[in-house]
Backbone as CSV, one residue per row, in Angstrom:
resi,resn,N_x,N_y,N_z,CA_x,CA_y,CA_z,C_x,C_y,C_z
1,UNK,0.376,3.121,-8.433,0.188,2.895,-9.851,-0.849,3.892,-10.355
2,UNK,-0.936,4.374,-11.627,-1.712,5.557,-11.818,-2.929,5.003,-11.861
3,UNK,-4.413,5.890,-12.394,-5.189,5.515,-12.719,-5.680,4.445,-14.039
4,UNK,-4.810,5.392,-14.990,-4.795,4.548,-16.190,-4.075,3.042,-16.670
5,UNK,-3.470,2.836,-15.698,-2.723,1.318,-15.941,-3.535,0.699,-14.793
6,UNK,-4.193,0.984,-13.749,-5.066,0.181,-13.426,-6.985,0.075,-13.764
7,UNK,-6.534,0.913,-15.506,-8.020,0.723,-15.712,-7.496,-0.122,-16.606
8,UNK,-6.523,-0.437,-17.624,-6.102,-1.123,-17.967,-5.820,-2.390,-17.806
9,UNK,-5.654,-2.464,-16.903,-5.341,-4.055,-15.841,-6.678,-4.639,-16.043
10,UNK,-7.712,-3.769,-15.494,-9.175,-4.320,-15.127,-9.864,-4.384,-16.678
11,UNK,-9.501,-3.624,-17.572,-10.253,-3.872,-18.867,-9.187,-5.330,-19.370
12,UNK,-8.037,-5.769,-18.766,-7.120,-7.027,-19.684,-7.970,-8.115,-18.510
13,UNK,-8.104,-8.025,-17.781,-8.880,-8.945,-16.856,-10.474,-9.446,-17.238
14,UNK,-11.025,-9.060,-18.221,-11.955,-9.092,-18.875,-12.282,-9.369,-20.035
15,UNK,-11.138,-9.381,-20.546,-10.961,-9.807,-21.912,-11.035,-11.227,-22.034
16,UNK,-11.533,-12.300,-23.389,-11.863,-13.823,-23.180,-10.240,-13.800,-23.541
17,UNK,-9.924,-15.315,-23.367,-8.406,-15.742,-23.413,-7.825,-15.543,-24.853
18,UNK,-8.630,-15.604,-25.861,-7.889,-15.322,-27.371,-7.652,-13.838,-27.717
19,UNK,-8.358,-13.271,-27.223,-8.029,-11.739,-26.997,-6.908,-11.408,-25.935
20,UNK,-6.797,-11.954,-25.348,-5.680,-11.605,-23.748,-4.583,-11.788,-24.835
21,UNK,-4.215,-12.521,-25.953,-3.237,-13.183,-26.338,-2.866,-12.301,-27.444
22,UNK,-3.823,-11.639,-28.279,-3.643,-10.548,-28.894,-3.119,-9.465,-28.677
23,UNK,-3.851,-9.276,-27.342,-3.630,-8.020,-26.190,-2.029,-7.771,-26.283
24,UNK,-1.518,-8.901,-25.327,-0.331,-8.757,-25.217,0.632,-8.852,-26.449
25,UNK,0.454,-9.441,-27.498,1.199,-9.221,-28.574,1.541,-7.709,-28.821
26,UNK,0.266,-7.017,-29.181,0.019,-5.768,-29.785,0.889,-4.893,-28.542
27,UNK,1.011,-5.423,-26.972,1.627,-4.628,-26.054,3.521,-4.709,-26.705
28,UNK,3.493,-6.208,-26.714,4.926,-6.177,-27.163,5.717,-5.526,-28.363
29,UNK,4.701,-5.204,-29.329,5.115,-4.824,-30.781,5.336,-3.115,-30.161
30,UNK,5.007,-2.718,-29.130,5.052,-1.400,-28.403,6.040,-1.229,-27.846
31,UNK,6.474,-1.902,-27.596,7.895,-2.485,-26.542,6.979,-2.106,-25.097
32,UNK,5.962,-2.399,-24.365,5.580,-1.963,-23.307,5.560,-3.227,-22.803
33,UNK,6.222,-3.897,-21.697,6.764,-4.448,-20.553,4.548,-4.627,-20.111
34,UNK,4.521,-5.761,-20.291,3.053,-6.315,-19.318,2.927,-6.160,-17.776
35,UNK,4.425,-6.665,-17.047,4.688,-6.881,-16.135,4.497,-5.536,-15.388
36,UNK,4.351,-4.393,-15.708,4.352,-3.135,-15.124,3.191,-2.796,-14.361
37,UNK,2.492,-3.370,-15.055,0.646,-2.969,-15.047,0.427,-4.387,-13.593
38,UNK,-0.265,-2.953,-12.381,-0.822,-3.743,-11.113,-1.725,-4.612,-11.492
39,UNK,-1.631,-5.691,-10.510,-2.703,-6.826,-10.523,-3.528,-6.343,-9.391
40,UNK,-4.779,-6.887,-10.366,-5.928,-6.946,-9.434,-6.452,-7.855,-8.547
41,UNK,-7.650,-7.877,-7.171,-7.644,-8.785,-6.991,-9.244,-9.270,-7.663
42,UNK,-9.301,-10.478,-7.414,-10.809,-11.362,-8.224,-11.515,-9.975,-7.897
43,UNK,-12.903,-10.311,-8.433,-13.790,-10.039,-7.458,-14.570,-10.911,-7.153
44,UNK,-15.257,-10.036,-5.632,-15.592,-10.989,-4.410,-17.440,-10.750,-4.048
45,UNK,-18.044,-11.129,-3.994,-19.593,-10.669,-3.744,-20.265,-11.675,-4.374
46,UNK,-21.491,-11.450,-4.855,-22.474,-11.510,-5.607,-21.839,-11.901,-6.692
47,UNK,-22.437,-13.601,-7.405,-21.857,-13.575,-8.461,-20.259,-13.917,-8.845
48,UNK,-20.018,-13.844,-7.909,-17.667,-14.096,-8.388,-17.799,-15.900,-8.077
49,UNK,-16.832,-16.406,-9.288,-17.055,-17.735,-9.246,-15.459,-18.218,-7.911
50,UNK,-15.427,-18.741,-7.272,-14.323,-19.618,-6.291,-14.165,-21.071,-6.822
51,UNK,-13.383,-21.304,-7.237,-12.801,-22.394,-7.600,-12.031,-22.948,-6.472
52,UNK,-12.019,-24.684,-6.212,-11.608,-25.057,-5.243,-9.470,-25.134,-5.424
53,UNK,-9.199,-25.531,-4.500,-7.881,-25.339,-4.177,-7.179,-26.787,-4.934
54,UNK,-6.076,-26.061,-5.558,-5.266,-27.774,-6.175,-4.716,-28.607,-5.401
55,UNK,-4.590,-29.705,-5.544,-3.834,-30.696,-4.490,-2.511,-30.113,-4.212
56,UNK,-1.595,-29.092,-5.087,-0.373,-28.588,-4.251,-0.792,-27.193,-3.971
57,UNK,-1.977,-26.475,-4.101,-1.908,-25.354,-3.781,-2.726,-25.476,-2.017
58,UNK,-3.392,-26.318,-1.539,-3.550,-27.263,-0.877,-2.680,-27.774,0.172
59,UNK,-1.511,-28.384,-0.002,-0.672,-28.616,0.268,-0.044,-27.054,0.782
60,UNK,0.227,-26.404,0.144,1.240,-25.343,0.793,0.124,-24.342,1.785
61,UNK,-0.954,-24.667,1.543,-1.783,-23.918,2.879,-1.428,-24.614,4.171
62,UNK,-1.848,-25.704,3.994,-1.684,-26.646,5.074,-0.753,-26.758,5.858
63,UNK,0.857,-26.443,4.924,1.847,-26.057,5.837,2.426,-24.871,6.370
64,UNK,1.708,-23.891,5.245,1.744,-22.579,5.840,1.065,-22.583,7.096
65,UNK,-0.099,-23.535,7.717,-1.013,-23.109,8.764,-0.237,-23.705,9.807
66,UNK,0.939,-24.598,9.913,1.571,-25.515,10.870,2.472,-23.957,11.202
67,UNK,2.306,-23.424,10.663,3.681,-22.603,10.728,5.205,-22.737,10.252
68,UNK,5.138,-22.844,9.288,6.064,-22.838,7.880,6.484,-20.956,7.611
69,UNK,7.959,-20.826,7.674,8.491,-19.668,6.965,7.697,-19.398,5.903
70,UNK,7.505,-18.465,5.663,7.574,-17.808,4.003,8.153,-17.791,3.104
71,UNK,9.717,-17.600,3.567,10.703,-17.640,3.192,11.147,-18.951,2.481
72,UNK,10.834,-20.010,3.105,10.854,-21.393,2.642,10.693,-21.297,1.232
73,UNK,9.622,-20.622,0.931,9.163,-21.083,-0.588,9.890,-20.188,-1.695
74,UNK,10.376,-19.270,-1.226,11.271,-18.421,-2.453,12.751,-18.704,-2.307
């Protein structure tokens, strides 16, 4: 992915949620496809908040760790 759609990514990742919503409007009135632009991952260090796991997100660790396909889930 180039440079510029993943500075992009990281400046939409930063944006508060009423702006994200703008964001993407103003992308669509472009006809530019959101879905194009790489995802990032969190960040991790100093400071990055972890939120705990949902009761089904939870759930599918748990059976991923028994040894569960991958495949299963798609």
């Amino acid at each position: 992915m180039s440079l510029q759609a993943t500075d992009l990514a990281r400046r939409f990742a930063g944006l508060a949620p009423e702006k994200r919503v703008i964001f993407l409007e103003r992308l669509a009135e472009r006809g530019i496809d959101f879905a194009v632009l790489p995802l990032l991952a969190a960040p991790r260090g100093e400071g990055s908040t972890q939120f705990p796991l949902s009761a089904a997100q939870a759930r599918l660790w748990f059976l991923a760790q028994l040894g569960g396909s991958a495949a299963v889930y798609h």
